[in-house]
Each structure stands twice: as C-alpha cells, then as structure tokens.
PAVEXGU-752089 format. One line per field, with one value per residue: residue number from 1; residue in one letter; x, y, z of N, C-alpha, C in turn. Coordinates in pm, whole numbers. Example, Ala and Ser with C-alpha at 12.3 -4.5 7.8 and 13.67 -1.06 7.14 Angstrom:
<recs>
n = (1 2)
res = (A S)
n.u = (1319 1285)
n.v = (-569 -225)
n.w = (780 708)
ca.u = (1230 1367)
ca.v = (-450 -106)
ca.w = (780 714)
c.u = (1320 1290)
c.v = (-330 3)
c.w = (780 787)
</recs>
This chain:
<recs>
n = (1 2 3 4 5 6 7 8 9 10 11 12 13 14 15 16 17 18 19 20 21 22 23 24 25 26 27 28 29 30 31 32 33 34 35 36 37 38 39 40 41 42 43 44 45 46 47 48 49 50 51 52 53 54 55 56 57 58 59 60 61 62 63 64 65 66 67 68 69 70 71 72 73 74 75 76 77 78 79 80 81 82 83 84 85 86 87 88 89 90 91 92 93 94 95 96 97 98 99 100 101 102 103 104 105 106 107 108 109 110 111 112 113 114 115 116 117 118 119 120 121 122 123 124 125 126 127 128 129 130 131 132 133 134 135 136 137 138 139 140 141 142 143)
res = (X X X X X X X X X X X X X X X X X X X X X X X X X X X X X X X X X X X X X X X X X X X X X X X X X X X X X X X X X X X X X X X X X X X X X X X X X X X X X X X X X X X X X X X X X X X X X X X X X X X X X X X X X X X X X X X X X X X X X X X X X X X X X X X X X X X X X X X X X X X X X X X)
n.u = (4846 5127 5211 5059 5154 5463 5342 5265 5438 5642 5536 5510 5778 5791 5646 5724 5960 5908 5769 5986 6135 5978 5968 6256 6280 6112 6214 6471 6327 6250 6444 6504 6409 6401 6675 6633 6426 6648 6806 6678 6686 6935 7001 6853 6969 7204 7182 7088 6797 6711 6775 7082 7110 7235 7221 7016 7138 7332 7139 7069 7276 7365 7138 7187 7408 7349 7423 7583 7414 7326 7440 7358 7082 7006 6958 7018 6816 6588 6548 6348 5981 5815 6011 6251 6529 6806 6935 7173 7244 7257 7445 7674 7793 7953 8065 7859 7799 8110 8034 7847 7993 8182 8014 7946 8199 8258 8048 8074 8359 8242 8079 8240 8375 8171 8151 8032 7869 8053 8214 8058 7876 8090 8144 7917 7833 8019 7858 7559 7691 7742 7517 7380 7540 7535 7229 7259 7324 7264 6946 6667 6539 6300 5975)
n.v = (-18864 -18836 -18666 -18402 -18409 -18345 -18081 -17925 -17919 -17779 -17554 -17485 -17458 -17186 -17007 -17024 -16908 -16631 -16517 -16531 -16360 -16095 -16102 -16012 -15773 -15646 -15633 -15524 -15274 -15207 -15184 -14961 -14767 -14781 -14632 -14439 -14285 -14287 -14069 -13845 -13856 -13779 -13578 -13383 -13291 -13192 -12953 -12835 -12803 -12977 -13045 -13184 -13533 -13794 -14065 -14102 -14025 -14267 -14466 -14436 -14456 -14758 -14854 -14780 -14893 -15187 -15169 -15330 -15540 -15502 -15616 -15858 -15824 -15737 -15978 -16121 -16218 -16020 -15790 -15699 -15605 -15424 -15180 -14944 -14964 -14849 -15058 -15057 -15133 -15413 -15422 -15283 -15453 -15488 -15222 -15170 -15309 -15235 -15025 -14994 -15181 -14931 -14773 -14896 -14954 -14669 -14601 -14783 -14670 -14380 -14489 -14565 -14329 -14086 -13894 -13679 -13379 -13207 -13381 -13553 -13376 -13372 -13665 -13710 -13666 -13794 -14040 -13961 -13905 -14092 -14229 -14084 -14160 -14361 -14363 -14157 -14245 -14574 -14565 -14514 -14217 -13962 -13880)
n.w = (11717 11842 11642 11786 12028 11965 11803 12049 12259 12065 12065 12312 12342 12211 12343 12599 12511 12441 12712 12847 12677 12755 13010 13084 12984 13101 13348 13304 13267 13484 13634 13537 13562 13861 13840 13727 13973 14160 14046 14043 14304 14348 14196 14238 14526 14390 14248 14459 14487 14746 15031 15144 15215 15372 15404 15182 14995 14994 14981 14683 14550 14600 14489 14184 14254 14102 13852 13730 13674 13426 13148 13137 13129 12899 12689 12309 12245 12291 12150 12006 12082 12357 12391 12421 12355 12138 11860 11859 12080 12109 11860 11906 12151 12323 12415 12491 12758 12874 12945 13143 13276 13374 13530 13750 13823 13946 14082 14301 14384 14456 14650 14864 14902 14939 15212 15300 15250 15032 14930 14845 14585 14454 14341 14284 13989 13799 13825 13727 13430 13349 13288 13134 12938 12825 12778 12582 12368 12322 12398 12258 12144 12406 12336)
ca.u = (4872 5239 5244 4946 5282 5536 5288 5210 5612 5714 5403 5498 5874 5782 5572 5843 6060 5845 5758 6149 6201 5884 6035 6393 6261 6001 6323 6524 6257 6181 6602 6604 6276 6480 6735 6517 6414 6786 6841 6556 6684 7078 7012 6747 7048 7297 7075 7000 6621 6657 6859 7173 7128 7400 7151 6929 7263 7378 7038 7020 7420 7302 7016 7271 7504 7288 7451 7637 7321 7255 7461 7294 6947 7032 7035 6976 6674 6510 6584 6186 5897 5852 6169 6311 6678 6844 6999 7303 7293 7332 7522 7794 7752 8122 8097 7739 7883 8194 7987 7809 8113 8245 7924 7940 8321 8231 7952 8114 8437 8150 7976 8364 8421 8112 8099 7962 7748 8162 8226 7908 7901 8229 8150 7771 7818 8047 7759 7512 7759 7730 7384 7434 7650 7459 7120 7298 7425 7196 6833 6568 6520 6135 5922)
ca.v = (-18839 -18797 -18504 -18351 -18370 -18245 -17906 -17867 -17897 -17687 -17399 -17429 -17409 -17113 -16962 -16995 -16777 -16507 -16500 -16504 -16243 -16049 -16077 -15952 -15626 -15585 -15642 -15383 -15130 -15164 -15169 -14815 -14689 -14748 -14570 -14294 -14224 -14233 -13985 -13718 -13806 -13736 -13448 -13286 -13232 -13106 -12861 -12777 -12813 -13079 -13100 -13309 -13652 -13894 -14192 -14106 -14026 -14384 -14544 -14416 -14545 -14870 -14855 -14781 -15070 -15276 -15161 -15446 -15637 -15437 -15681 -15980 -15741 -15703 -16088 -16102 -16281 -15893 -15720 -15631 -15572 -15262 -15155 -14806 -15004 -14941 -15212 -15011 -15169 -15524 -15394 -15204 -15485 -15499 -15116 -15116 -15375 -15139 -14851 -15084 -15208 -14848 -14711 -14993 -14915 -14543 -14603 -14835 -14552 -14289 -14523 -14583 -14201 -14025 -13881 -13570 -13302 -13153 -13514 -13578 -13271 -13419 -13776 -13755 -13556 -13928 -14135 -13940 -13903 -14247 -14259 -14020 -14190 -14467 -14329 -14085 -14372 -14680 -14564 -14390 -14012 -14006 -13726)
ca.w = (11858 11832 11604 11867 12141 11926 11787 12170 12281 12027 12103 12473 12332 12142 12456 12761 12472 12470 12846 12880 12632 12773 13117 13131 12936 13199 13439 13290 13274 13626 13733 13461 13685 13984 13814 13740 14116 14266 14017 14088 14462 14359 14083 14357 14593 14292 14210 14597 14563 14820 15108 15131 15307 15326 15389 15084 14810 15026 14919 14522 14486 14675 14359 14129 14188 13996 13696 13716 13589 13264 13057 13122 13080 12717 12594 12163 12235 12355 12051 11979 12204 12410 12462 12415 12351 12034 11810 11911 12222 12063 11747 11977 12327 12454 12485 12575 12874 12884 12999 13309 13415 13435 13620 13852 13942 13961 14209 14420 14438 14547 14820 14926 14894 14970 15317 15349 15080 14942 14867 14693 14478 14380 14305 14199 13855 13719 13799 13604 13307 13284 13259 12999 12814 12793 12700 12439 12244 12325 12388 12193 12250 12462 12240)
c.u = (5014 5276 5153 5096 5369 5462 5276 5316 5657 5635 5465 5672 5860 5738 5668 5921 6004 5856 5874 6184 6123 5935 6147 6401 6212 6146 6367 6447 6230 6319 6573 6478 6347 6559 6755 6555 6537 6839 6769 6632 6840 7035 6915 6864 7138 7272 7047 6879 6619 6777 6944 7147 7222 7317 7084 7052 7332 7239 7036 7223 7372 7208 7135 7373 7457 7364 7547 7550 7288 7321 7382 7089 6943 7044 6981 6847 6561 6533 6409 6093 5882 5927 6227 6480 6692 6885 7105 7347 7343 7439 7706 7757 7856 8096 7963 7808 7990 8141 7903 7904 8202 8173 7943 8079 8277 8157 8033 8254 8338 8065 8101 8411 8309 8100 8020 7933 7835 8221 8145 7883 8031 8257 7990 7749 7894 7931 7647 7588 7772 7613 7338 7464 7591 7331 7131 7302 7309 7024 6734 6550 6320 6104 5840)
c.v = (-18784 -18671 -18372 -18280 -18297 -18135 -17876 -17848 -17802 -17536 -17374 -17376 -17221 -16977 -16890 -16898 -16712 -16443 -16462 -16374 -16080 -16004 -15994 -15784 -15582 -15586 -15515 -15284 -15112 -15132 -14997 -14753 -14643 -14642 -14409 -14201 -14205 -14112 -13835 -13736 -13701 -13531 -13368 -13200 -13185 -13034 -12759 -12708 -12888 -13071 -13213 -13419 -13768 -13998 -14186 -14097 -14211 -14512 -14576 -14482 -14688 -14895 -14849 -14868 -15120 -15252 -15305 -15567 -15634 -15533 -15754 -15955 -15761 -15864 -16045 -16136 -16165 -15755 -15599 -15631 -15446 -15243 -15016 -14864 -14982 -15026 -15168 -15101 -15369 -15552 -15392 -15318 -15494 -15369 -15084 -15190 -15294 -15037 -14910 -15145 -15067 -14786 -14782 -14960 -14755 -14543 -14681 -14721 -14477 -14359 -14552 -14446 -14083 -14023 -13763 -13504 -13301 -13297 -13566 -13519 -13299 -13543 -13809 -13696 -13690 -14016 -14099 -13912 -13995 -14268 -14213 -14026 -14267 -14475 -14249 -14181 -14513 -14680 -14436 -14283 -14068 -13870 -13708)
c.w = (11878 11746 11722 11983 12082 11868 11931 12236 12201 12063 12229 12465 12362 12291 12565 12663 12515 12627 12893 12821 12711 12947 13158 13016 13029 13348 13436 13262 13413 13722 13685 13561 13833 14014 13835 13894 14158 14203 14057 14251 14433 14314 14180 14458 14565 14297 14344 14635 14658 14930 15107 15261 15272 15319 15244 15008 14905 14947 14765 14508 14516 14522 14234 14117 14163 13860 13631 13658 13440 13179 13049 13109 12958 12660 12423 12184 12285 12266 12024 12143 12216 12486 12385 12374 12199 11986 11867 12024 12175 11926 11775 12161 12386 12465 12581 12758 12917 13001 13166 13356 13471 13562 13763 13918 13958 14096 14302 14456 14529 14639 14880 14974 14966 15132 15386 15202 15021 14837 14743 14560 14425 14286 14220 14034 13821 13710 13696 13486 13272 13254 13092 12895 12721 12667 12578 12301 12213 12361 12323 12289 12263 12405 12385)
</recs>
C-alpha cells in the first residue's frame, strides 16, 4: 500500500513537470504569435502598405512590452518539446535576458516618444532589430 502512494506521488510528481514544462512553451509561443501580429501591423506601415495609425503602432508596442516576460519564458526545465528555441538560448541566458531587457527599454522609449508617423519611422526600425537579434542568435531558422 505504501509503495502504491509513493509510485502514484512520484508519477503525479513527474506529471505536474511536464504540464509545467508543456505550459510555459505553449506561453511563449502564444506571447512570440502576439509578437508576430504587432509586427505585420508595425512593418505594414514601414513599408507604407498600410496606413499610419497612432492607436494601432500604440497597441503592437503595448504587445511588445511583454518582452519583459521572455526571461522567465525560458526556465531549464523547457529545454525539449516543441519549441523552435535553441540551446543557445539557455547556453548564452544573461545575454539572451540582455536582449529582453533592452527591447523592453526600447519599446517603452517609443510608446514615450512615438507621436506621430515621422516619429514612428524613427523609433519602429530599434524594436524590430531586436527581434532580430534575438531570433538570429537564439531560434531555429523556419524552412
């Protein structure tokens, strides 16, 4: 009976990992999704396929200060799975962290700074170079 509790404590141990590790991937794929979209909204109005709106480049920075979460996205315990992250990212994690605490001051400058399109076209080309930086270095290339 007593070994019955401890195999069924350690299984449910074993379990809540997973679910945990299984979770905060499914987290950060759904913050880098976010990501994604504010970018198609930003890089749409670089480009000037899209009209400049101050509320919408106010929304995708707004989306973008999250970057401030990506460290605590990345624990060791999320190494495998499906995850597009290289090891890089836990090999190299003070710079991977480095590079989200810069994005994060970057964006908050440009929602401090941004007020009109000359502004924007001024401040939205740092934020994607961080994105940039990031994915150059720390996530698999998508074939």
């Amino acid at each position: 009976m007593m070994r019955t509790i401890v195999a069924a404590g350690i299984l449910a141990l074993g379990v809540s990992a997973a679910i945990a590790q299984a979770n905060v991937i499914e987290q950060r794929q759904d913050l880098m999704k976010q990501f994604g979209s504010a970018t198609r909204t930003t890089s749409g109005m670089l480009r000037g396929e899209a009209p400049f709106d101050l509320a919408k480049v106010q929304g995708a920075l707004r989306t973008y200060s999250n970057a401030k979460e990506l460290p605590h996205l990345f624990p060791e315990n999320s190494k495998s799975g499906k995850t597009a992250a290289l090891p890089a990212v836990w090999e190299n994690k003070a710079e991977f962290d480095a590079l989200a605490v810069k994005m994060n001051s970057d964006v908050q400058a440009a929602l401090a700074s941004i007020k009109d399109e000359a502004t924007f076209k001024a401040e939205a080309p740092k934020i994607l170079q961080n994105c940039g930086a990031c994915h150059n270095k720390f996530r698999q290339k998508q074939s």
